[in-house]
C-alpha positions in Angstrom: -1.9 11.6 16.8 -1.4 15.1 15.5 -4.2 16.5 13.4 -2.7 18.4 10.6 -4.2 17.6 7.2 -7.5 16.6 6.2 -8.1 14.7 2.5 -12.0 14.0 1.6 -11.9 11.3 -0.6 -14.9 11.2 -3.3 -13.6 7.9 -4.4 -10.7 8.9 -6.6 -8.5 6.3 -7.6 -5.4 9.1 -7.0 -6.6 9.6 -3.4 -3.8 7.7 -1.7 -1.4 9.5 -3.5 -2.5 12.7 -2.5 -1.7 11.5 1.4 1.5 10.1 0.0 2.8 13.4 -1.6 1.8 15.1 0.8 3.9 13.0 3.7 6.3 13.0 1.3 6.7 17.0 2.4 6.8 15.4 6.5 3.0 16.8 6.8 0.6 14.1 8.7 -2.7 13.9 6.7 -5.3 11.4 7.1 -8.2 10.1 4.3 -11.4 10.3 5.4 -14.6 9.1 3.0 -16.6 12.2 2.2 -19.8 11.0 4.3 -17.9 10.3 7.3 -16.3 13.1 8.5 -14.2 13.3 11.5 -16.1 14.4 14.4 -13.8 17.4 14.9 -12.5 19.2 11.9 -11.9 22.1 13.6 -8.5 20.1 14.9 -7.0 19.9 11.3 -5.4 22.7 9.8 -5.9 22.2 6.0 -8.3 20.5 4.2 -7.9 19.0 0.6 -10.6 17.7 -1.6 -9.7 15.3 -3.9 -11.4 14.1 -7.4 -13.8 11.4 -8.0 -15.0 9.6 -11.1 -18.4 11.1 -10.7 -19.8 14.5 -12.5 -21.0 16.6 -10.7 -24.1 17.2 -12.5 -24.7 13.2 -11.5 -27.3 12.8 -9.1 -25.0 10.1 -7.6 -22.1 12.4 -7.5 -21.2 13.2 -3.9 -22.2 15.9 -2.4 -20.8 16.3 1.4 -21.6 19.6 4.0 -18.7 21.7 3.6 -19.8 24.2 6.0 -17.5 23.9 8.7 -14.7 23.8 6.0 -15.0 26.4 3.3 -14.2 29.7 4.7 -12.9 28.3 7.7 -10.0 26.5 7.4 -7.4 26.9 3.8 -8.9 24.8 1.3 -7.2 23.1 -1.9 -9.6 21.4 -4.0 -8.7 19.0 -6.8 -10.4 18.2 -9.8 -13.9 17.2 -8.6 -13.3 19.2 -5.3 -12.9 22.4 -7.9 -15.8 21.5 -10.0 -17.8 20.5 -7.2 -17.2 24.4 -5.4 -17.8 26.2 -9.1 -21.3 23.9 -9.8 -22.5 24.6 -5.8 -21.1 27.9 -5.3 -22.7 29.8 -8.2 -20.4 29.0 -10.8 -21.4 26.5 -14.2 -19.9 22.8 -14.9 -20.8 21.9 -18.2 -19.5 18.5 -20.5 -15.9 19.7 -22.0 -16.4 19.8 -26.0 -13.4 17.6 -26.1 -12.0 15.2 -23.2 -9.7 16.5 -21.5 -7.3 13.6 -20.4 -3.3 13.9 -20.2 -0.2 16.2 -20.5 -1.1 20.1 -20.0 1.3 22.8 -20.1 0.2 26.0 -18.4 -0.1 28.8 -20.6 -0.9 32.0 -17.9 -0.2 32.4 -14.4 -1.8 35.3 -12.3 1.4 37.5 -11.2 2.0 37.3 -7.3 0.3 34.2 -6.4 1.8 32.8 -3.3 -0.3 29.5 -4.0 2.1 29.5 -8.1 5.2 30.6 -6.5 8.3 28.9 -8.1 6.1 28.0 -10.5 5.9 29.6 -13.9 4.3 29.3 -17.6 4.7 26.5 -19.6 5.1 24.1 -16.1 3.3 20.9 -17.4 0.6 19.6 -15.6 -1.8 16.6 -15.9 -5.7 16.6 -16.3 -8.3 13.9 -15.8 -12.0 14.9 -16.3 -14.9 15.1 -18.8 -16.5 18.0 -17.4 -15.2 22.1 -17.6 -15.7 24.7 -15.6 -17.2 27.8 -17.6 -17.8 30.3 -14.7 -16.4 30.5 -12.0 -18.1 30.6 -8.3 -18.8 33.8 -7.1 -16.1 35.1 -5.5 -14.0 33.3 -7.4 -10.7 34.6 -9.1 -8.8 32.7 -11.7 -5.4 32.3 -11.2 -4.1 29.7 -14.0 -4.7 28.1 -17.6 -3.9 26.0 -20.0 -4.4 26.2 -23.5 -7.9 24.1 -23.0 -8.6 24.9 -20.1 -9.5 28.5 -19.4 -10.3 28.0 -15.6 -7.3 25.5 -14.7 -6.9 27.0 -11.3 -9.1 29.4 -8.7 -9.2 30.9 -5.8 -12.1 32.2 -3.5 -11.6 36.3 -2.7 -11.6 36.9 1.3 -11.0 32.9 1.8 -7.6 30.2 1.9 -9.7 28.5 -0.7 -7.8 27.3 -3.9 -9.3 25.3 -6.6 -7.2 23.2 -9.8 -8.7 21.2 -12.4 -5.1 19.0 -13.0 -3.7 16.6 -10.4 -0.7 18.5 -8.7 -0.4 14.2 -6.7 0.7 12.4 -9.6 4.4 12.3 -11.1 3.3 14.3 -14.7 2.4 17.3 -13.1 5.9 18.3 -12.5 5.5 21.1 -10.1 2.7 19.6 -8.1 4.6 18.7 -5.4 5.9 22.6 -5.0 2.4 23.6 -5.3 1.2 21.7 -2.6 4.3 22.7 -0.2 2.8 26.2 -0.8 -0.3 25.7 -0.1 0.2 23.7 3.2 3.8 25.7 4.3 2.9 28.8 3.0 -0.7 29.6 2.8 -2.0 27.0 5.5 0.5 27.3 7.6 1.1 23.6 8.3 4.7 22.7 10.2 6.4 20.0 8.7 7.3 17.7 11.5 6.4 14.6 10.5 9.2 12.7 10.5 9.7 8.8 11.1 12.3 9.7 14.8 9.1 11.7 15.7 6.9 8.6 14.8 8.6 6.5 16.8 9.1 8.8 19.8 4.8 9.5 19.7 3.9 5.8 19.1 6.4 4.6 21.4 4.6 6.9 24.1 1.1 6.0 22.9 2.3 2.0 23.0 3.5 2.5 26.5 0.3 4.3 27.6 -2.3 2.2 25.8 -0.4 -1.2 27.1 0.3 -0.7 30.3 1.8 -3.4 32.2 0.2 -5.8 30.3 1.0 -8.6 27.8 0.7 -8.5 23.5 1.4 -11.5 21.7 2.2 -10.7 18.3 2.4 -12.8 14.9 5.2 -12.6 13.0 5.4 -13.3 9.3 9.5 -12.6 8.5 8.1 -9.2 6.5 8.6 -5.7 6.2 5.1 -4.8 8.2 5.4 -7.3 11.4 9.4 -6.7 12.1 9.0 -3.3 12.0 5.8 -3.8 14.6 7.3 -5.7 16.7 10.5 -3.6 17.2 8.3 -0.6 18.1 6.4 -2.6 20.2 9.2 -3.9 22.0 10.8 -0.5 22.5 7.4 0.4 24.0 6.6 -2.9 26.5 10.1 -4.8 26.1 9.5 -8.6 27.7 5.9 -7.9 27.9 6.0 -8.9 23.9 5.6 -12.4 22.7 6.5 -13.1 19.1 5.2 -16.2 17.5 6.5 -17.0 13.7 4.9 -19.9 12.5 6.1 -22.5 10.0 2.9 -23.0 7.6 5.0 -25.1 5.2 4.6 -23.1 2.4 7.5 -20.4 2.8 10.8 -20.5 0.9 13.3 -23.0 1.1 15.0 -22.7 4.2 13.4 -19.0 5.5 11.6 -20.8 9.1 15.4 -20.6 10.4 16.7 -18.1 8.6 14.5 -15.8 9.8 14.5 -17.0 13.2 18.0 -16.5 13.4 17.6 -12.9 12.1 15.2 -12.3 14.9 17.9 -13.9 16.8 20.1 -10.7 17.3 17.7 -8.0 16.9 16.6 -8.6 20.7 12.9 -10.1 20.3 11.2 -12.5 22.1 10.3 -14.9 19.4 8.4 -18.4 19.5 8.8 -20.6 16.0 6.5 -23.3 15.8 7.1 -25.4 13.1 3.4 -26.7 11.9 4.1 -27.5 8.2 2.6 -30.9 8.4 -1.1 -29.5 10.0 -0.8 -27.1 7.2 0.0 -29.6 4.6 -2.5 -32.0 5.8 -5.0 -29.5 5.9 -4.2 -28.6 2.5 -4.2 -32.0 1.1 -6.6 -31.9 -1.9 -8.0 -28.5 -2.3 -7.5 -26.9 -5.6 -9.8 -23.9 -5.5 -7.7 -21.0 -4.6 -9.7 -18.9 -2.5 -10.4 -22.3 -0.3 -6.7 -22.7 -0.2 -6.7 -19.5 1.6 -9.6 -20.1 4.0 -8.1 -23.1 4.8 -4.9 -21.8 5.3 -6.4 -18.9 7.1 -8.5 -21.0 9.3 -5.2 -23.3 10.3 -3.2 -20.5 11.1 -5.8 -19.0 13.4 -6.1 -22.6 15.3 -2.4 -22.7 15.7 -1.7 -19.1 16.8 -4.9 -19.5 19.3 -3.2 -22.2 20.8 0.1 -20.8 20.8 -1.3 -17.8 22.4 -2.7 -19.8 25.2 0.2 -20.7 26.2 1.3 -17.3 27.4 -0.6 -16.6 30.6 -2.8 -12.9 31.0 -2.2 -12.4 27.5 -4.7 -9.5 26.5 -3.4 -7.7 23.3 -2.9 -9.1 19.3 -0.2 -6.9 18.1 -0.8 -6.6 13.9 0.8 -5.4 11.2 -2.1 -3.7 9.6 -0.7 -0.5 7.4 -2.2 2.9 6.0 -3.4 1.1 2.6 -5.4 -1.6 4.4 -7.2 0.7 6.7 -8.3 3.1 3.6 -9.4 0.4 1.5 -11.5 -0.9 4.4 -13.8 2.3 4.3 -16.0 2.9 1.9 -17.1 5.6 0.0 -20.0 3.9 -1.4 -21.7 3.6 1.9 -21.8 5.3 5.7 -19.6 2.0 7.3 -16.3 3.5 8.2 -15.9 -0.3 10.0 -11.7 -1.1 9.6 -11.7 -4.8 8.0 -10.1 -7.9 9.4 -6.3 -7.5 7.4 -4.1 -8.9 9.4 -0.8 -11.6 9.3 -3.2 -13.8 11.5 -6.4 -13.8 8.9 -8.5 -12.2 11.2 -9.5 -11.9 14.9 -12.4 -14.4 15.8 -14.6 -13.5 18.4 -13.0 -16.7 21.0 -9.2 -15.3 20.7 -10.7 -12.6 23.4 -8.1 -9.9 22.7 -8.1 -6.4 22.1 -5.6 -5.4 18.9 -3.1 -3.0 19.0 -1.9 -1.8 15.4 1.0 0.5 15.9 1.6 1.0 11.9 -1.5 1.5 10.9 -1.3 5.2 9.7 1.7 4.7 7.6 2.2 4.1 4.3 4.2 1.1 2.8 7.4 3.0 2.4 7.1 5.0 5.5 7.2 1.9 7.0 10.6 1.0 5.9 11.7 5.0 6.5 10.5 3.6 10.5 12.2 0.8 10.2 15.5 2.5 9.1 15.7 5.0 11.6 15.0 2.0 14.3 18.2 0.4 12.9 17.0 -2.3 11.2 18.8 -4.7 8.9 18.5 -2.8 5.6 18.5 -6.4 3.9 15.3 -7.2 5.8 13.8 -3.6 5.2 14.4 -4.7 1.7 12.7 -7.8 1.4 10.1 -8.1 -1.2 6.5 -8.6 -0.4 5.6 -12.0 0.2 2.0 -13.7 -0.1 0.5 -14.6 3.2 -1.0 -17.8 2.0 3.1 -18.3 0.9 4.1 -20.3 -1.9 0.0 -22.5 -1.7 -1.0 -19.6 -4.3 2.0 -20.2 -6.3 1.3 -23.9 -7.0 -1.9 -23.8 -9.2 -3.5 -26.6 -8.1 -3.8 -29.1 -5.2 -0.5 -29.0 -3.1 1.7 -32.0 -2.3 4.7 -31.7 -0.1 6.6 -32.8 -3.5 5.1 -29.8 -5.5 6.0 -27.5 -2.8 9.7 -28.7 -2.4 9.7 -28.3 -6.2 8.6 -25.0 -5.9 11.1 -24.0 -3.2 14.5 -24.9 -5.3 13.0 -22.7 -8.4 12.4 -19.9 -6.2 15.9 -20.2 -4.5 17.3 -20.3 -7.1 15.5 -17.5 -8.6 15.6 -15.3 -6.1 19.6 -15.4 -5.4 20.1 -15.2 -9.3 18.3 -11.7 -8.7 20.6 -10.9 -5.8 23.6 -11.7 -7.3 23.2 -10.3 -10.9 22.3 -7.4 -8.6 19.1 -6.9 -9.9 17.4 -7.8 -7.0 16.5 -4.1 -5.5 15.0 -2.9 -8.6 12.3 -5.6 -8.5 9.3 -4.6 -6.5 8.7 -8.4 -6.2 9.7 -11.2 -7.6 9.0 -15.2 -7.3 8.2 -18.7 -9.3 4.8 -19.9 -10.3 4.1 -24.1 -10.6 1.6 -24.9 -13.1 -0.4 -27.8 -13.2 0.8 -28.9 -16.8 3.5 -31.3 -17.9 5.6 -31.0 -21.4 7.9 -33.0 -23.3 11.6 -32.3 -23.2 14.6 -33.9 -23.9 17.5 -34.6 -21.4 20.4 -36.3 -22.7 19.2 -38.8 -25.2 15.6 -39.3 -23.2 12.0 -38.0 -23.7 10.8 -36.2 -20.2 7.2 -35.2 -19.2 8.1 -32.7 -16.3 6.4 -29.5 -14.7 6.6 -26.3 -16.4 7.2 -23.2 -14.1 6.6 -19.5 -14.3 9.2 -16.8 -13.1 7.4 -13.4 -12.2 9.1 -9.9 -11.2 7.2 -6.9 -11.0 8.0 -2.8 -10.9 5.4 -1.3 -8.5 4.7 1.3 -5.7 1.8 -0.2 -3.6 1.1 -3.0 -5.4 -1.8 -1.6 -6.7 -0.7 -1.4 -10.5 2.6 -3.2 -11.4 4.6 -3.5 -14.5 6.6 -6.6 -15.6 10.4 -5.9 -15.0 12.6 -6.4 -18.8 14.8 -8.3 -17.1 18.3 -9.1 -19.3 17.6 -12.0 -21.5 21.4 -13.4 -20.8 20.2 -13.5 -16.6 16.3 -15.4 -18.0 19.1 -17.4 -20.0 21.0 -18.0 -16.9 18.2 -18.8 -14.3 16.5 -21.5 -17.1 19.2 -23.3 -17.6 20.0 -23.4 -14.0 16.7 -23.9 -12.7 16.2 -27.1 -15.4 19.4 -28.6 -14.8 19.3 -28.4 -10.7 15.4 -28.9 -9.8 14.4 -32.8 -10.7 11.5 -32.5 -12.0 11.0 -29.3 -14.2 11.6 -28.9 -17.9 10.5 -26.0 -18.9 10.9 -22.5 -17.4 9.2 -19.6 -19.0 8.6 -15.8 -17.9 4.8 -13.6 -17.4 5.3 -10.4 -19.0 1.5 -9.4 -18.0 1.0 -6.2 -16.3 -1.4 -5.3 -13.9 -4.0 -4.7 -14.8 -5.5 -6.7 -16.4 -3.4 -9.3 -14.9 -2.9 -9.7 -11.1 0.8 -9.6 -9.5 -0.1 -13.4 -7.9 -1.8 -15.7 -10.0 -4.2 -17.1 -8.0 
């Protein structure tokens, strides 16, 4: 993998989009926790420090050995980064008088700075931080401010070391994706090559190197992450791919085939075992929703183990693992840089005996689909919302009956192809129906009922890390109640979460 772009996370909660901006600009960059540095840094050619919720007057704060960075290889620092270089580097970091949170406009710009070039006075900007810096480090020039903030931006005299107290990563600084391009294009140098055709040409190389001749049996799920895996992978090892896509029961109505055929005609070697009923059984009176997972978790794992077995001198597990998964699997908190289990298959017990092979596991969630694309992949299935692993078990609060879950299945249907034909189906991040273990009276012609009231959910999100409820038109919520009480036996009430997250969660259990 190339080296090109280092980000030292000090536990920000912007530190993933940092990496995405800056891919955004076709520059690889890769997270690393502050106190586990990459054994070579020499190999990177730019190095950006990002912010943190600590001062850096704390004695918690972090406080990493930037020796074999600063002065050595073109430096942005951010926020914390900038304090962090003023407070160590003879400067002084003292409590702002007022908090300084939200919209900034920059008031002065130092004349002939490559680092502010197409970027002028007044360009709004956004700050974060309770702490100001009121000298700067020696050597240090200032090169920006804003009304508030004398020392909004820095640089270090005879070094490529830039400092900025805003956050040039998120969407209200309005120039701070130009401000990055010129300080990895123009200061640091950095080519931008990274490009999804050149993903795939280097993974498919790595793939066929790593490999060999030998066989990876892969789990499919019908999502975004696992398609786009396994189509890499095959263009890698062809036959030497196994697909399995299992039937757990709990997916929408009618997907197991649906997907299967998709697969179909893209050229995979897929497997579908249909083990709803082991699921179902295994399910049968568990309420608790983090046993329904484990249980869930646990079945899968029996049935892809002996599914597996079945394919002779298997060696590899080909995952679906992504970017997000791997960074939230390394702490900052502590030295472990250990990559959790966060796979389609629950995890890898010790008894599967195979090594893993995770061929997306540097990109981000909509690089992914940018992969996918260029691969010639079915936008509709590029498209697909995200789906919960445990399927539609998290969806019915509760125990789950193969009644509740064929309940569940028409609402979604017809849920899901109202979005799609009102065309509002793109601009939902994702979408889906929530059974809830309460009955209510209604009427239905000139009778009393006591039927299941169910939840309809759509979200607006990125990563799924925040989300906002979609305003969806009232004449389509009109539209999909009526339809969804009229056609699903057994529902009677329909009504619509318009929680965000947080403090609600996109899934409710």
């Amino acid at each position: 993998m190339q080296h090109n772009v280092l980000i030292l996370d000090f536990g920000s909660q912007y530190t993933q989009l940092i990496a995405r901006r800056v891919r955004e600009l076709n520059i690889y960059c890769e997270i690393y926790p502050y106190n586990n540095l990459p054994e070579d840094i020499s190999s990177f050619r730019a190095v950006i420090l990002s912010g943190s919720p600590f001062s850096v007057r704390s004695e918690e704060a972090p406080h990493p050995d930037l020796s074999e960075i600063k002065g050595k290889i073109p430096t942005l620092a951010v926020c914390y980064g900038a304090q962090y270089l003023a407070h160590f580097g003879g400067g002084n970091v003292a409590p702002s008088n007022t908090r300084e949170y939200g919209r900034a406009n920059l008031s002065y710009v130092k004349d002939g700075e490559v680092f502010f070039e197409s970027i002028h006075e007044g360009s709004q900007v956004w700050m974060s931080h309770s702490d100001t810096i009121k000298e700067l480090p020696t050597g240090g020039v200032r090169i920006a401010s804003t009304h508030d903030v004398a020392n909004a931006a820095y640089r270090i005299e005879g070094e490529e070391t830039y400092a900025i107290q805003f956050h040039p990563e998120v969407y209200h600084s309005t120039d701070g994706k130009q401000l990055l391009e010129n300080f990895l294009v123009k200061i640091a140098g950095v080519e931008q090559s990274w490009t999804p055709d050149n993903f795939v040409d280097m993974t498919v190389a790595e793939l066929k190197e790593k490999v060999g001749k030998e066989k990876v049996v892969l789990g499919l799920s019908g999502g975004v992450d696992s398609t786009v895996a396994a189509v890499l992978l095959n263009k890698a090892i062809g036959n030497q791919l196994h697909c399995i896509f299992v039937n757990n029961g709990l997916l929408r109505k009618n997907e197991f085939q649906s997907v299967l055929d998709q697969y179909e005609g893209m050229g995979l070697n897929v497997k579908g075992v249909d083990a709803s009923a082991r699921f179902l059984d295994a399910l049968a009176g568990i309420s608790d929703p983090e046993e329904k997972r484990k249980t869930i978790g646990r079945v899968f794992i029996e049935v892809f183990d002996d599914e597996s077995h079945k394919i002779e001198d298997a060696k590899w597990l080909g995952q679906g693992t992504i970017y997000p998964d791997v960074i939230e699997s390394i702490s900052v908190n502590g030295p472990s840089a250990t990559i959790k289990s966060h796979h389609n298959v629950g995890g890898l017990p010790d008894f599967m005996k195979l090594k893993v092979v995770e061929p997306l596991r540097m990109l981000f969630k909509d690089e992914v689909r940018r992969v996918g694309a260029s691969m010639g992949i079915d936008p509709e299935l590029l498209g697909r919302h995200p789906f919960p692993g445990p399927g539609l078990a998290i969806r019915i609060l509760g125990d789950i009956t193969p009644e509740k879950v064929s309940i569940l299945q028409e609402v979604d249907s017809v849920f899901i192809n109202g979005l799609k034909s009102w065309g509002l189906y793109d601009s939902v991040w994702q979408a889906g129906a929530i059974l809830l273990p309460v009955n209510s009276v209604g009427v239905m012609g000139d009778e009393r009922t006591y039927e299941k009231c169910v939840a309809l959910r759509a979200v607006e999100s990125t990563d799924g890390m925040t989300a906002d409820w979609v305003h969806l038109p009232y004449d389509f919520l009109q539209k999909m109640s009526n339809e969804i009480i009229n056609k699903v036996k057994g529902v009677n009430r329909v009504v619509y979460d318009i929680s965000s997250k947080p403090p609600a969660t996109i899934e409710w259990e």
